[in-house]
C-alpha positions in Angstrom: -25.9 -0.8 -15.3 -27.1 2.4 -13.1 -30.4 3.9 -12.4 -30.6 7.6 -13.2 -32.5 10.3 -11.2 -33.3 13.4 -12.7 -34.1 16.0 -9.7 -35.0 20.0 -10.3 -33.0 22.5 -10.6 -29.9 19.8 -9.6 -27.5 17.4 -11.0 -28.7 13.7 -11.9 -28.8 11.0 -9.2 -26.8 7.6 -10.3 -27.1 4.8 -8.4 -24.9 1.8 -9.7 -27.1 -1.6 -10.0 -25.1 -4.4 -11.2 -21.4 -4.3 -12.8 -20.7 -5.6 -16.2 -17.8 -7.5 -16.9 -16.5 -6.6 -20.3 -16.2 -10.2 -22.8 -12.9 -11.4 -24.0 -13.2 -9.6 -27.2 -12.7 -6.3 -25.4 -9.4 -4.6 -24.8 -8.9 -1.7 -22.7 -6.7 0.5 -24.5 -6.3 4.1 -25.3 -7.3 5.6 -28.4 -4.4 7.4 -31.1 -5.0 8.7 -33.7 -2.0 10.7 -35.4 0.0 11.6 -38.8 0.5 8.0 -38.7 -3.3 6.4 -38.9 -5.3 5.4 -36.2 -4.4 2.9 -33.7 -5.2 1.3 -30.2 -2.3 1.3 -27.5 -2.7 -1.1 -25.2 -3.0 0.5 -21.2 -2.2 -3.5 -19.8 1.1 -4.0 -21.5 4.1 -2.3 -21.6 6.5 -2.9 -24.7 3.1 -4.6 -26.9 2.7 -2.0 -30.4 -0.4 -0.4 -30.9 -2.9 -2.4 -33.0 -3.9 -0.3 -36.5 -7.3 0.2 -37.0 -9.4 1.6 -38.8 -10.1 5.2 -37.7 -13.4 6.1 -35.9 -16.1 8.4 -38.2 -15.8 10.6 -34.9 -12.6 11.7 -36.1 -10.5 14.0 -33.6 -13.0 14.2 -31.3 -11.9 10.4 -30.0 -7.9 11.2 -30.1 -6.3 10.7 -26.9 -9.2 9.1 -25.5 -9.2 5.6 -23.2 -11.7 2.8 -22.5 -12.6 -0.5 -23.7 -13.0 -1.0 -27.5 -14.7 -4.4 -29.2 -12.6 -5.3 -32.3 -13.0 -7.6 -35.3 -10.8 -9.7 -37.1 -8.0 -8.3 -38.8 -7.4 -8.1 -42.5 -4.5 -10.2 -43.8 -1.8 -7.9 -44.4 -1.2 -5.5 -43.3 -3.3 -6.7 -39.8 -5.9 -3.7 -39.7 -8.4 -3.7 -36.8 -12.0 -2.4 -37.1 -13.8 -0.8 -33.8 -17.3 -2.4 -34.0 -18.3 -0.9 -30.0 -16.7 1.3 -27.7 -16.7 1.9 -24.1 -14.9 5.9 -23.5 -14.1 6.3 -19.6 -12.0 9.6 -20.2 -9.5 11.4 -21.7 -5.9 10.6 -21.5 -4.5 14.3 -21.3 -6.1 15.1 -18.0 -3.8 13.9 -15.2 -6.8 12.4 -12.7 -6.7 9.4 -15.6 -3.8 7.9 -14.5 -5.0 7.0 -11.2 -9.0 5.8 -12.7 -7.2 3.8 -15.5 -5.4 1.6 -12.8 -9.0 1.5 -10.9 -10.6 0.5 -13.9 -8.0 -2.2 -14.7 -7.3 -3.7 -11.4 -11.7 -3.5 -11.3 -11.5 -1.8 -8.3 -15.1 -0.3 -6.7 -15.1 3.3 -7.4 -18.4 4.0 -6.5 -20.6 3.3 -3.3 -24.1 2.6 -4.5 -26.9 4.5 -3.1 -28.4 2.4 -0.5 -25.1 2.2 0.9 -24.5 6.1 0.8 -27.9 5.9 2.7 -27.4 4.0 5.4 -23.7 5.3 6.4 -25.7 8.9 6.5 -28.2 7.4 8.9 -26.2 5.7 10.9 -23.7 9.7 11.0 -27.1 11.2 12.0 -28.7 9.0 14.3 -25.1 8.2 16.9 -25.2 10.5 19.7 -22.7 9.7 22.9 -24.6 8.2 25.7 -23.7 9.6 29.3 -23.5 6.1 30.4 -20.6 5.2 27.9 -16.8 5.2 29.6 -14.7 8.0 29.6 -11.1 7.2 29.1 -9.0 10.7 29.7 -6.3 10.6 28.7 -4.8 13.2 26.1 -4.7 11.3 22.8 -2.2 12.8 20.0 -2.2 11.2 16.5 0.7 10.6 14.3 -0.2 10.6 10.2 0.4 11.8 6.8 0.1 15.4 6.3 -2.9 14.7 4.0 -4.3 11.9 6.0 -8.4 12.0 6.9 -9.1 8.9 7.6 -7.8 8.9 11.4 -8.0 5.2 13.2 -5.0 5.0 16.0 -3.8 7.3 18.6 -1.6 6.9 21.6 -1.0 8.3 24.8 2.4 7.5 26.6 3.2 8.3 30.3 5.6 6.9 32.8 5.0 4.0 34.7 4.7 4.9 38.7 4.6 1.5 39.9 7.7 0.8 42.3 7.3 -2.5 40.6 8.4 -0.9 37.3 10.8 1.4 37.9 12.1 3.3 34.8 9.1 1.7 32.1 6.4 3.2 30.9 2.7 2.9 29.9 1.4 2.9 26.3 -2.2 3.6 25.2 -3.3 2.7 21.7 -6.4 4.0 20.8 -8.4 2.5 18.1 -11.7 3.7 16.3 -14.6 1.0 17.5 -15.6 0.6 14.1 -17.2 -2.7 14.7 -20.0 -0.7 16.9 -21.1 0.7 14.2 -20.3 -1.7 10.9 -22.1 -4.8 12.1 -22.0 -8.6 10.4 -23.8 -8.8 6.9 -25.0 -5.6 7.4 -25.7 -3.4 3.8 -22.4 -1.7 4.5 -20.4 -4.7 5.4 -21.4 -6.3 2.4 -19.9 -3.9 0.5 -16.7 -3.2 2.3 -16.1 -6.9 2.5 -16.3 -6.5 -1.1 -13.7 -4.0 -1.4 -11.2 -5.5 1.3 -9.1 -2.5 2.0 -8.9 0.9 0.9 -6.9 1.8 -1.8 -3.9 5.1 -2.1 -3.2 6.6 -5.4 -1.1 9.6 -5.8 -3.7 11.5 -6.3 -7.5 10.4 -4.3 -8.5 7.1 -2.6 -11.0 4.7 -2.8 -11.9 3.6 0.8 -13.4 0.7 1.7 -16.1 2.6 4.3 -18.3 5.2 2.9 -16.8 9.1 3.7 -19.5 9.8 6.5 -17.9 7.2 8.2 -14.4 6.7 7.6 -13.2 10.7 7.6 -16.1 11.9 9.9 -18.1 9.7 12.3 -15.1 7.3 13.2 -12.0 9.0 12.5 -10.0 10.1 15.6 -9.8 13.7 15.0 -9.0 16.3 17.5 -11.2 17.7 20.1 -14.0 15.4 19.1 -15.4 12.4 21.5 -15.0 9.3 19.7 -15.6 5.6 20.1 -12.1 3.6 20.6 -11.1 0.6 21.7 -7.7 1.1 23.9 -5.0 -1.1 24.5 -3.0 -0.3 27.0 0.4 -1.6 27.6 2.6 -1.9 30.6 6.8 -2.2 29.1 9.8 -2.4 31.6 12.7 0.1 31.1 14.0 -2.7 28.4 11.1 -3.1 26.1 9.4 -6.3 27.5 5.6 -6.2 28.1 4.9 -6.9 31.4 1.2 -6.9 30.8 -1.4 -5.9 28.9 -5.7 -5.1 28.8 -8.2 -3.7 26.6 -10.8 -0.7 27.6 -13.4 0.3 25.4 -14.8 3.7 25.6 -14.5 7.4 24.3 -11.5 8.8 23.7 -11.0 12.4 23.0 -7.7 13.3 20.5 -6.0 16.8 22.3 -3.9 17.1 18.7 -3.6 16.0 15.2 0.0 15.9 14.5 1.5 15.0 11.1 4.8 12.9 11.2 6.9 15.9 10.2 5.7 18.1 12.8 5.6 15.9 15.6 9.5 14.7 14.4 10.3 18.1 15.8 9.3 17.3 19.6 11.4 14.4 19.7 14.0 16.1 18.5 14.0 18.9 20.7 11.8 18.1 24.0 12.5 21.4 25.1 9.4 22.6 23.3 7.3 20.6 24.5 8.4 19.0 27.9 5.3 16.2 28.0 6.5 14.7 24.8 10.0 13.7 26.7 8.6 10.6 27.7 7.3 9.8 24.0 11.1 9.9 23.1 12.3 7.9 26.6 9.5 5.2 24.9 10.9 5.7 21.8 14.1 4.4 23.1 12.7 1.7 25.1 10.8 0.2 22.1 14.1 0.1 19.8 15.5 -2.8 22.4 11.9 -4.8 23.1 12.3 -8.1 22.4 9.2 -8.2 20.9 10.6 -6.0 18.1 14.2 -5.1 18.1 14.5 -8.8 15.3 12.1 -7.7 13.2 12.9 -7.3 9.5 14.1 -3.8 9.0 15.0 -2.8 4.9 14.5 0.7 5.6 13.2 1.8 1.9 12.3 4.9 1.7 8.3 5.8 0.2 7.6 7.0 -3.2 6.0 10.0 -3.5 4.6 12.3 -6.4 4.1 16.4 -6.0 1.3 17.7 -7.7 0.5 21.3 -8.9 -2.9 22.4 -8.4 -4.2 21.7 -12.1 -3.1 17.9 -10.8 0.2 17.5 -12.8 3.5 15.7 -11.1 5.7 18.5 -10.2 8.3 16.6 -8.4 8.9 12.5 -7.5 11.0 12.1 -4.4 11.8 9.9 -1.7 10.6 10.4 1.9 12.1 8.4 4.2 11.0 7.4 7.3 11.3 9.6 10.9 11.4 8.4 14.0 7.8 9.3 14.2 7.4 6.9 11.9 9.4 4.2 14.1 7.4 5.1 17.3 3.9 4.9 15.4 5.2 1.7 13.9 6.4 0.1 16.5 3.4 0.6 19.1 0.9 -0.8 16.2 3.1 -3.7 16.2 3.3 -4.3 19.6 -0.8 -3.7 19.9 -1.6 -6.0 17.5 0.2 -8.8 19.4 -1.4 -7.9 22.6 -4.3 -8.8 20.9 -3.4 -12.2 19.4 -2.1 -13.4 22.0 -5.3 -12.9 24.3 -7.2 -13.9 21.2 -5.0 -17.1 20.6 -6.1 -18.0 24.7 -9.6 -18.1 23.4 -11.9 -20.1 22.0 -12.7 -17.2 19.6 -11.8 -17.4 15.6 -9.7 -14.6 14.1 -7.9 -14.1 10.7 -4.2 -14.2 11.6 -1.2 -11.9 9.4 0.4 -15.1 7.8 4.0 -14.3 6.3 6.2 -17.6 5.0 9.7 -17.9 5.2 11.2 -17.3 1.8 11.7 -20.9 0.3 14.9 -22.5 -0.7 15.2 -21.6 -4.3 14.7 -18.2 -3.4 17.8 -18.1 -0.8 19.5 -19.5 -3.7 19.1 -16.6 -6.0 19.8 -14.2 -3.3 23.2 -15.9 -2.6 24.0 -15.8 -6.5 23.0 -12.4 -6.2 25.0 -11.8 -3.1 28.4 -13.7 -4.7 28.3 -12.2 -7.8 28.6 -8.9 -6.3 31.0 -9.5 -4.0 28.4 -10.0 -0.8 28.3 -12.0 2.2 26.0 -15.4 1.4 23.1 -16.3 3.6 22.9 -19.6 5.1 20.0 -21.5 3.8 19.1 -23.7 7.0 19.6 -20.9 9.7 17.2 -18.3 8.1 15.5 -15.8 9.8 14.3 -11.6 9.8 17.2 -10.6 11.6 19.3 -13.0 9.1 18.4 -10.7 6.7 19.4 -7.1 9.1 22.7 -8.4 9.8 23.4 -9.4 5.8 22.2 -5.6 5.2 24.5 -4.1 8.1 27.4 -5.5 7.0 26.9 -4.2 3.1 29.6 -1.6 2.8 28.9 0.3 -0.4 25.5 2.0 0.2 24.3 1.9 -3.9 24.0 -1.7 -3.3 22.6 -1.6 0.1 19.3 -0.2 -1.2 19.4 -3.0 -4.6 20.2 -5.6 -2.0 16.9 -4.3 -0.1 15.0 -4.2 -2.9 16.0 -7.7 -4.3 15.4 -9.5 -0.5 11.6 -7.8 -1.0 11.5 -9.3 -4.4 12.4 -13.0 -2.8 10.0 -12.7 0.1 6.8 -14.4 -0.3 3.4 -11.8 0.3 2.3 -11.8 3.7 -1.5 -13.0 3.8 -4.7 -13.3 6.0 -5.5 -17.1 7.0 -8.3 -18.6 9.0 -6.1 -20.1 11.1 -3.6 -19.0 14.3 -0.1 -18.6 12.3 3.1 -16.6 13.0 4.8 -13.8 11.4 8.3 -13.9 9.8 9.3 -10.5 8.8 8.3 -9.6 12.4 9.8 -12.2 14.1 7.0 -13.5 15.9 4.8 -16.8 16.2 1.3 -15.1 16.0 0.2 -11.7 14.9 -2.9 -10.3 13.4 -4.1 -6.6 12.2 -6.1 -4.8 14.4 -5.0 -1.1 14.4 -6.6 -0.5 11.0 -10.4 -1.3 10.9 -11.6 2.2 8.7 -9.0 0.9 5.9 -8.6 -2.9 6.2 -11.3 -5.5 6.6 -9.6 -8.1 8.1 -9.1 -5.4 10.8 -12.4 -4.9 11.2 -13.1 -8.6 11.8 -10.5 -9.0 14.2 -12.4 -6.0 16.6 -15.5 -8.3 16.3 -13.5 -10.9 17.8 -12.3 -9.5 20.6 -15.8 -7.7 21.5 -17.0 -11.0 21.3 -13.8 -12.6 23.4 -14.0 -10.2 26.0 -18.1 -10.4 26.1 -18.2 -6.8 25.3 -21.0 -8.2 23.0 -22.6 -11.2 22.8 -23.9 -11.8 19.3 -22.7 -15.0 18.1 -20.8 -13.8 14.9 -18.8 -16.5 15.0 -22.2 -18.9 13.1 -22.5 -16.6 10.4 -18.7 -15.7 9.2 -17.0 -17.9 6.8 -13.7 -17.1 7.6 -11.7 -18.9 5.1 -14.3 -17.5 2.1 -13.0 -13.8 3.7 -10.1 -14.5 3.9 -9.9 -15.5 0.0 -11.9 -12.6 -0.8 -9.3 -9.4 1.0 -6.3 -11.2 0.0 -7.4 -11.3 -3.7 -8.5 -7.4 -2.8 -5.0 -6.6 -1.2 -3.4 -7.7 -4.3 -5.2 -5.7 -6.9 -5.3 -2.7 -4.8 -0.9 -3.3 -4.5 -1.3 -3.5 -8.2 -3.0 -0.8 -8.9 -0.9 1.5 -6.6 2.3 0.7 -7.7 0.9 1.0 -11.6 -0.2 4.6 -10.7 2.8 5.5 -9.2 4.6 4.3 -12.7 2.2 6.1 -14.6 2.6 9.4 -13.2 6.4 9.1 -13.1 6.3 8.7 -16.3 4.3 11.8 -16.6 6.4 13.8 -15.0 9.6 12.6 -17.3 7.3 13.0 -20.3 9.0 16.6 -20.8 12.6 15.4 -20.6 13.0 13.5 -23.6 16.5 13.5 -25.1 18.0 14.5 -21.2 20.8 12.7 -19.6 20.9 11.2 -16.3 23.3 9.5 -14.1 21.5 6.0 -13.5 22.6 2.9 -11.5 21.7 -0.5 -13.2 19.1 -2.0 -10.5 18.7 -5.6 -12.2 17.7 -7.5 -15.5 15.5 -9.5 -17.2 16.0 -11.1 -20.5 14.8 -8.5 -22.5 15.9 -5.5 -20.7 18.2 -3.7 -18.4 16.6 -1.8 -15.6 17.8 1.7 -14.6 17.3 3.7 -11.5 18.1 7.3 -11.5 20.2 9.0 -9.2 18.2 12.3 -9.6 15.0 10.8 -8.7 13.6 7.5 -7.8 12.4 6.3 -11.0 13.1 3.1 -13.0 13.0 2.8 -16.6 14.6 0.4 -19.0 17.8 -0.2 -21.1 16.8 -2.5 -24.3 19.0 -5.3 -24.4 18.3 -5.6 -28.3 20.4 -2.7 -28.4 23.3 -4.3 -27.2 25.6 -6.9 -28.5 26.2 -10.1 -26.3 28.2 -12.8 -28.1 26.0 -15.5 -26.7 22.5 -16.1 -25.3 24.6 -17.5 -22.0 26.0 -14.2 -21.3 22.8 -12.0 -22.4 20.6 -14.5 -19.8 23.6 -14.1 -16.4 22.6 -9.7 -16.2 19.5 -12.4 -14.4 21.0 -11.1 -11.5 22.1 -7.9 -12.4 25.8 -9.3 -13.9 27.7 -9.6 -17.0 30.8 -11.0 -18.2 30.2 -10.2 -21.4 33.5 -7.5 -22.5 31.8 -5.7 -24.2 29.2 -4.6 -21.4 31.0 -5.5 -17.9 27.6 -3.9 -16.8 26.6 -5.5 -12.8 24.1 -4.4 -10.3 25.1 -1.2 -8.4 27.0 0.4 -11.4 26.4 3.5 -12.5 25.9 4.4 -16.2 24.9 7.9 -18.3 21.6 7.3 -19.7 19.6 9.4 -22.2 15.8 9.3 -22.1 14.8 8.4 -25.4 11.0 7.4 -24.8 8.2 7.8 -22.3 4.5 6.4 -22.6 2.5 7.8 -19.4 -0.5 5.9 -20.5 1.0 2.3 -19.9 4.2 4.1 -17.3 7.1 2.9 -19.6 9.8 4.7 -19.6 13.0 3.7 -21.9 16.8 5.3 -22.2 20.3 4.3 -24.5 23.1 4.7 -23.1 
């Protein structure tokens, strides 16, 4: 339900009231309507046929079109559906859909509603910089994306002059003090406790912090005073913290750099001469303690190209810099300075929980490891760096990046908890997220604990968050917003390969399940499916072993890390399912 506003001269004024949840008779689907009759095609689930229905007294003006229809019972034979209400969100054709149907079905907020708008804007206009308030000056760079706005950590690294610390160096982590200005049940906490996080599609995001805050008021950008809280760390010359506080205060940012260009001044510190002590940190930070056994897969991040009409031009890989590593590793290493002091006080804080993968899952990775010729795991010894050395000593480098994927599969979800609890990917017995609070709620929480631990500020916060209930709320939001990422990125691959049907690729088969064989192209990173009804097995024993990407069937002799020629015979963008033959 929304309220409309009709202003003069000016475009109409929505502000959202309440959101309807659609009944159980509705499907969200996409309406087709060809040579072939009318039908709905389901957006939800790949490989389910279209239901026929009966067509709409619109006619063509409906084809192509996507939302949530109402249907009644079918006839008897042959099943035809009639479309009693309708819902349209959009049309299919234009590319921005992909990434709105995945909001729509993950029910993601899209929209901030007015009074929210409202009081972000007064809170942008009213926030001047007192005299009073701590200067910290020191030259703050930032490290993003090149299409980042939403700017919440810089760092600042310089050598360590104590004679007590010869050879280390001094990190500064500065974080936007969003917590000074997003207080507890406040009109815009509310609603970005609602959200959780802030969610990345190919082509826009959906943060979790109105725009006048997250890419203006609190974002680091350069040459602009900001609030921050610092962390600054002291490291000998072999990566171990020697000791650690937290300043909070104004930081100014001297540059925004994105990961690309700042790769260039650790490559060649000639350029720049002040950035040689980045790379000496860089080094320093690869043999910590603190982080050198932390899981490492090294998968390189999907990313789609666009044109400026919004239509995938390209999906590559980008793999990671070491601009990337340094960034990484000094949020890492911040976010345990702050458990730990945390964890010495009396103060509650949602913790980064991540289990150890349980038993049955070791056993399919050691099935998976044995039937392709791998070193096995053992069960009772397990841990992150377990994992490294099983990956450092895979010689044939098609199945180093399955193997990757398939220990990712087996790893349980990291998730928030109310209670003090370690990490195991990273390799260490207490960790929380604090380097993150414009995009990440639990972030957000964490700052008020600290201000609170350190007496920064004295409201008792503590009496009026429930904890575990927020904790139930961002993991359920971190989830759907994983969900609906990943089914946007399918979507416009499959978009992009919509224009190649009946082209052949050279594919490697990536795993199975029992209906399918799954692809991955060599050209680009996109996975698509072989059908296994399309292929003759001589018993249900051999079609169910490709479980783990392996055959003995003679007429296949198909296993994980071959590679195969594939023709594209099929591509739905609407749903992202993409199927080849051989």
């Amino acid at each position: 339900m929304a309220s409309i506003k009709f202003l003069k001269e000016q475009s109409p004024e929505v502000s959202i009231l309440k959101r309807i949840q659609y009944p159980k008779n509705y499907i969200f689907a996409v309406y087709l309507h060809d040579q072939t009759g009318a039908k709905l095609a389901s957006l939800s689930n790949r490989g389910v046929k279209p239901l026929s229905v009966l067509p709409l007294k619109m006619g063509a003006n409906f084809d192509q079109k996507f939302g949530y229809f109402a249907i009644g019972a079918p006839s008897k034979y042959p099943k035809i559906f009639k479309i009693h209400d309708f819902h349209i969100f959009g049309s299919i054709n234009c590319p921005s859909s992909f990434s709105k149907i995945a909001a729509i079905e993950w029910n993601l907020r899209q929209f901030f509603p007015r009074r929210v708008l409202n009081e972000a804007k007064k809170i942008f206009d009213n926030y001047k910089i007192s005299k009073n308030e701590h200067q910290i000056a020191k030259p703050f760079i930032t490290v993003d994306p090149d299409d980042a706005k939403d700017l919440d950590d810089a760092i600042y690294i310089e050598t360590d002059n104590s004679k007590n610390n010869p050879g280390g160096v001094v990190l500064f982590v500065g974080i936007a003090d969003v917590s000074f200005f997003v207080k507890p049940n406040s009109i815009i906490d509310r609603e970005a406790l609602k959200r959780g996080n802030s969610t990345y599609f190919p082509d826009r995001v959906i943060p979790m912090l109105p725009e006048d805050l997250s890419n203006n008021l609190c974002s680091l950008k350069e040459n602009s005073p900001k609030k921050a809280v610092v962390v600054k760390m002291h490291l000998d010359h072999k990566g171990y913290k020697i000791k650690h506080e937290f300043i909070r205060g104004i930081i100014t940012v001297e540059k925004n750099y994105s990961y690309k260009n700042f790769e260039a001044f650790l490559s060649d510190c000639k350029t720049k001469k002040k950035y040689s002590v980045y790379k000496k940190a860089l080094n320093i930070l690869k043999q910590s303690p603190h982080l050198k056994n932390r899981l490492n897969l090294n998968l390189a991040e999907k990313k789609i190209a666009f044109s400026s009409e919004g239509y995938p031009t390209n999906v590559y890989e980008k793999n990671s810099l070491r601009s990337n590593e340094l960034i990484e590793m000094t949020m890492i290493l911040a976010n345990l300075c702050v458990s730990q002091t945390l964890s010495q006080s009396i103060t509650k804080y949602l913790s980064r929980y991540h289990e150890m993968p349980d038993k049955h899952a070791l056993k399919d990775l050691n099935i998976f490891m044995s039937l392709n010729n791998l070193a096995t795991i053992r069960e009772k010894q397990v841990t992150s760096n377990s994992f490294n050395e099983l990956l450092k000593h895979c010689k044939y480098p098609e199945k180093k990046e399955l193997l990757s994927n398939f220990i990712l599969r087996i790893l349980p979800k990291a998730k928030y908890s109310d209670v003090k609890a370690g990490h195991f990917g990273l390799n260490l017995p207490l960790y929380c997220h604090f380097t993150s609070p414009i995009r990440r709620y639990a972030d957000l929480t964490v700052h008020r604990s600290l201000a609170f631990a350190l007496k920064w500020e004295m409201d008792d916060f503590d009496c009026v968050e429930d904890y575990k209930a927020i904790c139930k709320i961002i993991n359920e939001s971190e989830k759907k917003s994983v969900g609906a990422e990943r089914e946007s990125l399918d979507r416009y691959s499959a978009l992009f390969m919509s224009n190649r049907i009946d082209d052949y690729f050279d594919g490697i088969v990536s795993g199975s399940s029992r209906s399918c064989i799954f692809i991955k192209l060599k050209k680009f990173p996109i996975e698509g499916v072989l059908l296994k009804k399309y292929l003759r097995f001589k018993s249900e024993k051999k079609r169910s072993s490709l479980k783990y990407g392996k055959s003995k069937a003679k007429d296949m002799g198909l296993s994980t890390g071959d590679e195969v020629r594939v023709k594209l015979v099929s591509v739905l963008p609407y749903n992202g399912s993409i199927t080849f033959s051989l």
